[in-house]
C-alpha positions in Angstrom: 8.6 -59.5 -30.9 10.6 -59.5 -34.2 13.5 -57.1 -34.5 15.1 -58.7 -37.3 15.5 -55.8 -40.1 15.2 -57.0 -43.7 17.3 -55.8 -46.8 14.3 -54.5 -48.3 13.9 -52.4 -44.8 17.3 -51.0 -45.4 16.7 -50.3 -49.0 14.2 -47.7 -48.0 16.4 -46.2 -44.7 18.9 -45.6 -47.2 17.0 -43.5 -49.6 14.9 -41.6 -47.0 18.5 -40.8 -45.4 20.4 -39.0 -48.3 16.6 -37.5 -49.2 16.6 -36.4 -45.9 20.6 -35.2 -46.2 20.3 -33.7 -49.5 16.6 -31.2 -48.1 18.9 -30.6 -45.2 21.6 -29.4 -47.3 20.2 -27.7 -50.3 20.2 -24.0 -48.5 23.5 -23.6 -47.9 24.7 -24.8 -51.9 21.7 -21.8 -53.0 23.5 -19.5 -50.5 26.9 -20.3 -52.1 25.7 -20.2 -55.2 23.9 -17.0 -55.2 26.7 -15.0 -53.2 26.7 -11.3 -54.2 29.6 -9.9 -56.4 32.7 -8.9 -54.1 31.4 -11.2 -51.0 32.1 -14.4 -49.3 29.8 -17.2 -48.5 30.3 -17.3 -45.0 28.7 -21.0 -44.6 25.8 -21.2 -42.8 21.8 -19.9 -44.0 20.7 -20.9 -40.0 22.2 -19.8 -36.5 25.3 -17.7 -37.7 26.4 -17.2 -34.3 26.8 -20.2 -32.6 28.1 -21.8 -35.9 30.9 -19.3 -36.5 32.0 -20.5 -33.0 32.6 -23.9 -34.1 34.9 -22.5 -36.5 36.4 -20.7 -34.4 37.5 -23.7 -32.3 37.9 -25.9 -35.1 40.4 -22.9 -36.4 42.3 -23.5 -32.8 42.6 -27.5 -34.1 43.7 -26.0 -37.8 46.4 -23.4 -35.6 47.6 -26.9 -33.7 45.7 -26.8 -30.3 44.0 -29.5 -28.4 43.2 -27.4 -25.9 40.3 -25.1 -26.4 40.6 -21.5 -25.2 38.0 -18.8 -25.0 38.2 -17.0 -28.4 35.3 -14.7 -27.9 36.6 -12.5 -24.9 39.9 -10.4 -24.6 40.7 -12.4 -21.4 43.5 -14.5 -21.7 43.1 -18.5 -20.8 45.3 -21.6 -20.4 43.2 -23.8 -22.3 41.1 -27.2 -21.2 40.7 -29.9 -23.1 36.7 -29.5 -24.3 35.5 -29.0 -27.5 37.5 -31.9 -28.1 35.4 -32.7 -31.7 35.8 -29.5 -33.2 39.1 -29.4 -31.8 39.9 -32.7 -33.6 38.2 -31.8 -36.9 40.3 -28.7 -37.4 43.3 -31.0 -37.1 42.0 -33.0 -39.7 41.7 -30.3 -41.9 45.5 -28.9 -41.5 46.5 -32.7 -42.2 44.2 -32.9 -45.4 44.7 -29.2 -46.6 40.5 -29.6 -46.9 39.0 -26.5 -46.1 37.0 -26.0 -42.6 33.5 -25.3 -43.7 34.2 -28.6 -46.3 35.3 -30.5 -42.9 32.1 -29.2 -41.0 29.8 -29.5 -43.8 31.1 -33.5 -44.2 30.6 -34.1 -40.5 27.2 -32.6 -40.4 26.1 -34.8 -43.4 27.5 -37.9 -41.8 25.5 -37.1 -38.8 22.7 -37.9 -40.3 23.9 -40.1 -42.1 24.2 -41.9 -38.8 21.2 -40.7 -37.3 18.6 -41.8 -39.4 19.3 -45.4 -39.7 19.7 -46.0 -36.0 16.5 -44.1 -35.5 14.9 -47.2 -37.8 16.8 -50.0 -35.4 15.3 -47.8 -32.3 11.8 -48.2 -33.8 12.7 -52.2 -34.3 12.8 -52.7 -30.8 10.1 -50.7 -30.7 7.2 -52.6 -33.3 7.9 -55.7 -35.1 5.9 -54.1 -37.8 7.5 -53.0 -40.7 5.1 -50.0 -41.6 4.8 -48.7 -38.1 8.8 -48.7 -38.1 8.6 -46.5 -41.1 6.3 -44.5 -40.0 8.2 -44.2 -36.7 11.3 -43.1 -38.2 9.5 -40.7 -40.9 8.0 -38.6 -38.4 11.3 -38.8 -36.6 13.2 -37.1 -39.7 10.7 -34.9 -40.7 8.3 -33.9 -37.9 8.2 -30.3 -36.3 5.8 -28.4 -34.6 3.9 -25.6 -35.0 6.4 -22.9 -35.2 5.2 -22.0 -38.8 2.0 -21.1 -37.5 3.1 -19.4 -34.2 5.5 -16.9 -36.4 2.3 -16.0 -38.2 0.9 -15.1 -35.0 4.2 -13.2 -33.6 5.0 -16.1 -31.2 8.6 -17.7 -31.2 8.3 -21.6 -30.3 11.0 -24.1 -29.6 10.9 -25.7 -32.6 12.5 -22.9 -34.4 15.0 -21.8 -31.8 16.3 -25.6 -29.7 18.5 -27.0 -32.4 18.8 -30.4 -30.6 14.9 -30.4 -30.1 14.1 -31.9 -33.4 15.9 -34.2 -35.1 15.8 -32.6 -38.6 17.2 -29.0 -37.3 19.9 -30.8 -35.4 21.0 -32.5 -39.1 20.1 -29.5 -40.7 22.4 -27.0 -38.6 25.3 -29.0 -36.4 27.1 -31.8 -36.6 27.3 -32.9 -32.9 23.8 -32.7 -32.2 23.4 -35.3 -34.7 26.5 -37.3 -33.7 25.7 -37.1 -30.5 21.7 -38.3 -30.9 22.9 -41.4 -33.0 25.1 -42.4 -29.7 22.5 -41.9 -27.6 20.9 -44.3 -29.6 23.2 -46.7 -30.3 23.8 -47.1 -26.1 19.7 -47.8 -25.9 20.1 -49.8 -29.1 22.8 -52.0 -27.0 21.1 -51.9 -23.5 18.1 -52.1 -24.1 17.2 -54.6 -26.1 14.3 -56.4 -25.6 13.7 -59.4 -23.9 16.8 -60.3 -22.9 19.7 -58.5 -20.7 22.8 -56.7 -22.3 25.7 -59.1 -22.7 29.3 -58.1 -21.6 29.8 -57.5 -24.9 26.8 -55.1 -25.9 28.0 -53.4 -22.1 31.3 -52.6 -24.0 29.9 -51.3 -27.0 27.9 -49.1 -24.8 30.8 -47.9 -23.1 32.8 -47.4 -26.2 29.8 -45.4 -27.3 29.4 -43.6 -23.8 33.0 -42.3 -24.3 32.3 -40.7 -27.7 29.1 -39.1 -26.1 31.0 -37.4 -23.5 33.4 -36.2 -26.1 31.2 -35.1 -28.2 28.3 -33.8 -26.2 28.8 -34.3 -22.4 25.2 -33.3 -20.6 24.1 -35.8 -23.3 25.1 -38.7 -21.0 22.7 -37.5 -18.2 19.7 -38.0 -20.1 20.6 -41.3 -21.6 21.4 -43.2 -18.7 18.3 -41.6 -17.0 16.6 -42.9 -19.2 17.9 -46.9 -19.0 17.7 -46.2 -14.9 13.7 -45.6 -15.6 13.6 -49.0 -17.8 15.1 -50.5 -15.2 12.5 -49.5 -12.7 9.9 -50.2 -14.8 11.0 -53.2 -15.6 11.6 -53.2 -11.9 7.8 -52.6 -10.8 6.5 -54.6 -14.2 8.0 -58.1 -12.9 8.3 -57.7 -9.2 12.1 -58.2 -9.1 15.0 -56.3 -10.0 16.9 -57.0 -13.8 20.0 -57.2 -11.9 22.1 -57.9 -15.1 20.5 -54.6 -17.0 21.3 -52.9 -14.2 25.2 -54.1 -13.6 25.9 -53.5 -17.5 24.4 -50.1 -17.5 25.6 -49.0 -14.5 29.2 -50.5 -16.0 28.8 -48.4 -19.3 27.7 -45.4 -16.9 30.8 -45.0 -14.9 33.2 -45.2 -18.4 30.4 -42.4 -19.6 30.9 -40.1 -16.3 34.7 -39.5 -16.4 35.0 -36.9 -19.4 32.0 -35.1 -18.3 33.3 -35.2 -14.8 36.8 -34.0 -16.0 35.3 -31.1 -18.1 33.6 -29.6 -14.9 36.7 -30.0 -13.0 38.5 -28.3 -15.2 36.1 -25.5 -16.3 36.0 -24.7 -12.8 39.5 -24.7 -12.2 40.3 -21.8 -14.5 38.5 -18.2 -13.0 37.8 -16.8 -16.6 36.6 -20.7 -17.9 34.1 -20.6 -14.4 32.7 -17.4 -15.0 32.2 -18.1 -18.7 30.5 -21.6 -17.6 28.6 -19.4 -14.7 26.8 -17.4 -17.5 26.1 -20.2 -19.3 22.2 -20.7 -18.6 19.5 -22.3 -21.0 16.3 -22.6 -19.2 13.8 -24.5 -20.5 10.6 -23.2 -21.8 7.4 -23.6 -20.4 5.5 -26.7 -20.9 3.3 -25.5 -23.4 6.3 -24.1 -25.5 7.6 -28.1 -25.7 3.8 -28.6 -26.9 3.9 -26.2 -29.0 7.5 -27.4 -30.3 6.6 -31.1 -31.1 2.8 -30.5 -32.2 0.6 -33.5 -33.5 3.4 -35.7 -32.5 3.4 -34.9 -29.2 -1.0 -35.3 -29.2 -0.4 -38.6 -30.9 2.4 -39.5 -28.1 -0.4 -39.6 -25.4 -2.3 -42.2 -26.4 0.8 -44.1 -27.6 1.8 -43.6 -24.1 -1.1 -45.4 -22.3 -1.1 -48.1 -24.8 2.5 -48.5 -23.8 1.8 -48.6 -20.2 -1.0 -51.0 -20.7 1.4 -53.7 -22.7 4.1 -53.0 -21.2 6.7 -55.0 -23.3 10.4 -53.9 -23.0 9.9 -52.1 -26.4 7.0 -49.9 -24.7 8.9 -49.0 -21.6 12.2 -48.1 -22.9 10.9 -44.9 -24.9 8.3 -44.5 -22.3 11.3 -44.1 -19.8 13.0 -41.8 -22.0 10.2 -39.2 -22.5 9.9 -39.4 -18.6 13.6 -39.1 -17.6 13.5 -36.0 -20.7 9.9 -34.5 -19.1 12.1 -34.3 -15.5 15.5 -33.1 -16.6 14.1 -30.2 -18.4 13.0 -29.0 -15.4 15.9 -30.3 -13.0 17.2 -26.8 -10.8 20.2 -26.9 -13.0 22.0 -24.4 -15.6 21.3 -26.6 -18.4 17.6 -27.5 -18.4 16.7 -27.1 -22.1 19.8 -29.0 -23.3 18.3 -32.2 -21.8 15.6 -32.1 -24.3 18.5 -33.6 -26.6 17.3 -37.2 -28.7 13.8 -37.2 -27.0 12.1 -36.7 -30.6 13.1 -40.1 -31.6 11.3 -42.2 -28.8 8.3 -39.2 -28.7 7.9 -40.2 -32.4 8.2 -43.8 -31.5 5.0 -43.5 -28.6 3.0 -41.3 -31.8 3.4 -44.1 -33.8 2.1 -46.4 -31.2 -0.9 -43.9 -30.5 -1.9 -44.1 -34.4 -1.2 -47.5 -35.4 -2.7 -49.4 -32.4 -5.2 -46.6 -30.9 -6.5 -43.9 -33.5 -6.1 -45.8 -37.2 -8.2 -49.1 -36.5 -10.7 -47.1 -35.0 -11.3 -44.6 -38.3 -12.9 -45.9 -41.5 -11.0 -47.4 -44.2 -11.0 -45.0 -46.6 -10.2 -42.1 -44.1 -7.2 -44.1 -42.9 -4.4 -43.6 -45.5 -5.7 -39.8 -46.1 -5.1 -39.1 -42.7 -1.9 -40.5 -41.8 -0.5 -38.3 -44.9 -2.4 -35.5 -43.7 -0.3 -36.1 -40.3 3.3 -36.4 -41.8 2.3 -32.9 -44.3 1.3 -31.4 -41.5 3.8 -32.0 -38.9 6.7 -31.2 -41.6 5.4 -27.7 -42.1 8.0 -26.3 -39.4 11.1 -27.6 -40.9 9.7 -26.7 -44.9 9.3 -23.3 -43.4 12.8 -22.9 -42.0 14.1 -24.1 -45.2 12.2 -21.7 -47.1 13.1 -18.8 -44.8 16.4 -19.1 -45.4 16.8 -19.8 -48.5 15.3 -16.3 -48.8 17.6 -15.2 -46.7 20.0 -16.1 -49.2 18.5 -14.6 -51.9 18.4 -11.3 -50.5 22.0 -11.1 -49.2 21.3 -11.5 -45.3 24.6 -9.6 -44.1 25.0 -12.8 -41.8 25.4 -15.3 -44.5 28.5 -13.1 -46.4 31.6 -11.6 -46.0 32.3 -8.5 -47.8 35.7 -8.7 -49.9 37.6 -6.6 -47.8 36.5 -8.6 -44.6 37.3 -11.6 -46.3 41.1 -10.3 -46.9 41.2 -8.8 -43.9 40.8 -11.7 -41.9 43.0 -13.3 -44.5 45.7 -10.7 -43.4 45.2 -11.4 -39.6 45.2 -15.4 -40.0 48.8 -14.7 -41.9 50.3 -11.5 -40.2 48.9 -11.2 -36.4 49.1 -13.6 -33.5 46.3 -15.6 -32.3 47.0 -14.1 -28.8 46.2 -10.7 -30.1 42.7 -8.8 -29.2 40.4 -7.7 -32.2 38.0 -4.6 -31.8 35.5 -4.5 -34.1 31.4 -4.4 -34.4 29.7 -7.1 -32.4 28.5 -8.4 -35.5 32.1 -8.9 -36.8 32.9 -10.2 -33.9 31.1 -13.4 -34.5 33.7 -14.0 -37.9 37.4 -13.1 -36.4 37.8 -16.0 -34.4 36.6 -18.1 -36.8 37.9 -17.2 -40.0 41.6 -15.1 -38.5 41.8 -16.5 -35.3 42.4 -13.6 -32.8 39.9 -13.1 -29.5 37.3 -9.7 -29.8 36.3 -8.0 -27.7 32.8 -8.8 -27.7 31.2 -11.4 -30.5 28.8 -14.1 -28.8 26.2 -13.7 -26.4 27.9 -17.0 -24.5 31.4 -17.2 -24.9 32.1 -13.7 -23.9 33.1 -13.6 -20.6 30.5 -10.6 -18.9 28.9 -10.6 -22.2 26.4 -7.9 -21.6 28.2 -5.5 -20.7 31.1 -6.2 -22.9 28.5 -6.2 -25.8 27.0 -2.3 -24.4 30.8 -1.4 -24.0 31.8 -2.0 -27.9 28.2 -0.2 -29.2 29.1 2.2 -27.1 32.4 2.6 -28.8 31.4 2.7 -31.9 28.3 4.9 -31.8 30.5 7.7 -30.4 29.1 7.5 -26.6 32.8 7.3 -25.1 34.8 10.6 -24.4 38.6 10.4 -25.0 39.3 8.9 -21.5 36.7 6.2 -21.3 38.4 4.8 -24.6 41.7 5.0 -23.8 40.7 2.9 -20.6 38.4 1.0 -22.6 40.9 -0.1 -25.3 43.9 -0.8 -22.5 41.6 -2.7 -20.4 40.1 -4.7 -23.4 43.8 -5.3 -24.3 43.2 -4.2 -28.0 45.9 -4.7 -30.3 44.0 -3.9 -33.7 40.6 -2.4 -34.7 39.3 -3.5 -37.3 36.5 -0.7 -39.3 34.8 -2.0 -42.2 30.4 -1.7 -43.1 29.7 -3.3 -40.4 31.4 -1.1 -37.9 29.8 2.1 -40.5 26.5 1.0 -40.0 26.5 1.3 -36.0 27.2 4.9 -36.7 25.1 5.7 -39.2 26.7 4.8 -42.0 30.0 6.7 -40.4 32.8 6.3 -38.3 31.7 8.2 -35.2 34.3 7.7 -32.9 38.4 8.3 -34.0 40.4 5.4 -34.5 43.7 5.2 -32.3 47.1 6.7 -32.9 48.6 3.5 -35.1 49.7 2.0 -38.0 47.1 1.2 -40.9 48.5 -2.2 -41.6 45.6 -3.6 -44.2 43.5 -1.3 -46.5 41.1 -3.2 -48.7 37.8 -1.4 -50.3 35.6 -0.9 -47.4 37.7 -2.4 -44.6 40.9 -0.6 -42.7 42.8 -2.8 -39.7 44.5 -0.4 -37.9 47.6 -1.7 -35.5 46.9 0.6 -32.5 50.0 1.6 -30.3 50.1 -0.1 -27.2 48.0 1.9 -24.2 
């Protein structure tokens, strides 16, 4: 098979890629530039939450840390070294003077920047057909499932809450599920090409690659070398004897892949307030027909592919074949992070779809239903991600309390990021708690459903609080355990009560007073 790419190939990568970039981007410059009067853009239109915690670390790299500590929970930690991107990227932003939603925003577009294109090389080892390569990689950028539909019916599917589930949502909304897909890709690129073993060299690369994985996304590295361990045994039981060099230079690149990951454990574990964070840290995968559901007509399509792959067998067959396997078991491995091993399968599932169409469904329609229908197939499948563009865009244009920052918040956290320690405790609304770390740098009480240590009760503790359902003594306890130094009361912490402040603030010092936000410096319990 021909894998040679021509310039003319490349030509049309290129312009699907910053399409693809620019549709990916576009909500976000309509949120910014249709911010209400006296508020913020806060810089994200999808997944607030999560988001604002990658600020929040990259904010540790901005404050001079390499070590990430737990900014969502009033514990105190020593600090590992994970997180090590975001942690990286925020030192790149204090060294430019760039801002960190510019930094984020960059990385995200040079994720699929990166993405894209080594999709296209995947689906060259793939077909030696220029069309079905195309088509490989369009449904690979664009294709959803039916979460459009499912929303209509008051279901929720995958494909509109697993980020790194679709390739698309992982460009659209954070940068290292992108980054971390294109090295997954570029290690299969380099190990399994086809028809002839990995060199030395291409082991290397691999490794090279391996290490930025771990960095970047470490439970990526389990599904990528399970899936060159199934090539391997399918190339294994397809020529009766054992591809002893494949096996040697993956299992080389393998071990250089394992050592962050393993370090990260190790150290998570070591700390009691990073275990019990990494304890509560469960994502268990959906049922089968919720993965159905979340890759739609691609996934139909991928079942004939499959046979037809099985049947010719070539090395460009099994190696996507073996990844859809190693993904279809690791979602369902008994471990914490089932779901998260869905990461990157889209790409080879598109590549079997293509296979399915092009050498099993299209020759057998009539000519003049063929073109129709393959369009029909890309509209169709894109409906998902068109929606969740469309959604919040209008989101955006009717001022989503998620998206912006009031003035006074805005300075307020401007006043913490210049006036208070990063050591101190913030109480505020769980909702606000999702911004301090990120744009002031303290811990809260209570702000993400994951990275607060005992989250659900921390998260019933601060309502509680602010609706008025402590008596004097359960605060007092409450604030001393929490080790509150400041509460912060602004419209978010109003609209818990009603629209007013239901419970009294602390004996303190009003420090910052802007509109409709006060920061109280509470005396110490």
């Amino acid at each position: 098979m021909d894998t040679h790419i021509r310039r003319s190939e490349w030509r049309w990568v290129a312009w699907f890629t910053l399409a693809l970039v620019a549709f990916s981007t576009l909500p976000a410059l309509i949120a910014w530039a249709v911010t209400p009067q006296d508020a913020h853009f806060a810089g994200f239109v999808s997944n607030p939450i999560d988001q604002q915690s990658y600020i929040a670390k990259m904010r540790q790299g901005w404050n001079g840390s390499w070590r990430y500590r737990l900014a969502y929970t009033p514990e105190p930690t020593n600090g590992v070294y994970v997180y090590l991107l975001y942690l990286f990227l925020g030192q790149i932003s204090r060294a430019t003077r760039i801002p960190l939603l510019w930094t984020y925003h960059g990385v995200r577009v040079l994720g699929g920047v990166l993405l894209i294109p080594l999709c296209y090389r995947f689906a060259a080892q793939v077909s030696g057909n220029m069309q079905e390569r195309r088509w490989a990689t369009l449904l690979a950028g664009v294709s959803s499932g039916i979460g459009w539909l499912a929303t209509a019916l008051g279901a929720m599917t995958p494909d509109l809450w697993v980020v790194e589930a679709i390739t698309f949502y992982s460009i659209f909304t954070v940068p290292h599920f992108s980054l971390a897909m294109a090295a997954m890709l570029f290690i299969l690129i380099q190990l399994g090409r086809p028809e002839r073993p990995p060199s030395l060299h291409q082991a290397l690369l691999a490794a090279s690659a391996s290490v930025a994985l771990g960095i970047v996304q470490p439970f990526a590295v389990i599904p990528v070398y399970a899936a060159m361990a199934g090539f391997c045994m399918l190339q294994t039981w397809r020529d009766r004897r054992v591809p002893w060099q494949r096996v040697l230079m993956t299992g080389l690149a393998g071990a250089v892949a394992a050592i962050y990951p393993l370090y990260g454990m190790l150290a998570l574990q070591a700390d009691p307030v990073m275990r019990f964070w990494s304890a509560q840290n469960q994502t268990p995968s959906p049922p089968v027909w919720g993965w159905l559901a979340a890759y739609g007509i691609v996934a139909l399509l991928a079942i004939p592919g499959s046979v037809w792959a099985a049947r010719r067998r070539s090395d460009g067959d099994l190696l996507p074949l073996a990844w859809v396997i190693a993904a279809a078991v690791g979602v369902y491995a008994p471990i914490a992070l089932q779901r998260r091993l869905i990461i990157g399968v889209h790409v080879p599932l598109c590549a079997l779809a293509t296979l399915g169409w092009w050498q099993v469904i299209r020759p057998r329609l009539g000519g003049r239903w063929r073109d129709p229908v393959q369009r029909l197939i890309v509209g169709f499948s894109s409906l998902t991600n068109v929606f969740l563009v469309a959604i919040t865009i209008m989101a955006a244009l009717g001022g989503e309390a998620w998206l912006y920052l009031s003035d006074g918040e805005y300075r307020a956290f401007e006043w913490l990021r210049q006036n208070a320690s990063t050591d101190e405790v913030v109480l505020c609304a769980p909702q606000t708690g999702t911004f301090v770390p990120a744009w002031a740098g303290q811990r809260v009480v209570y702000g993400h459903p994951f990275e607060t240590v005992d989250a659900e009760r921390r998260e019933a503790q601060v309502e509680a609080y602010w609706t008025g359902e402590m008596n004097a003594a359960d605060r007092e306890a409450f604030l001393q355990k929490s080790r509150v130094g400041y509460v912060l009361v602004g419209p978010r912490e109003l609209e818990m009560g009603g629209g007013r402040l239901k419970t009294p603030v602390p004996e303190g010092e009003t420090v910052f007073e802007a509109q409709d936000v006060r920061l109280y410096r509470i005396d110490e319990q």
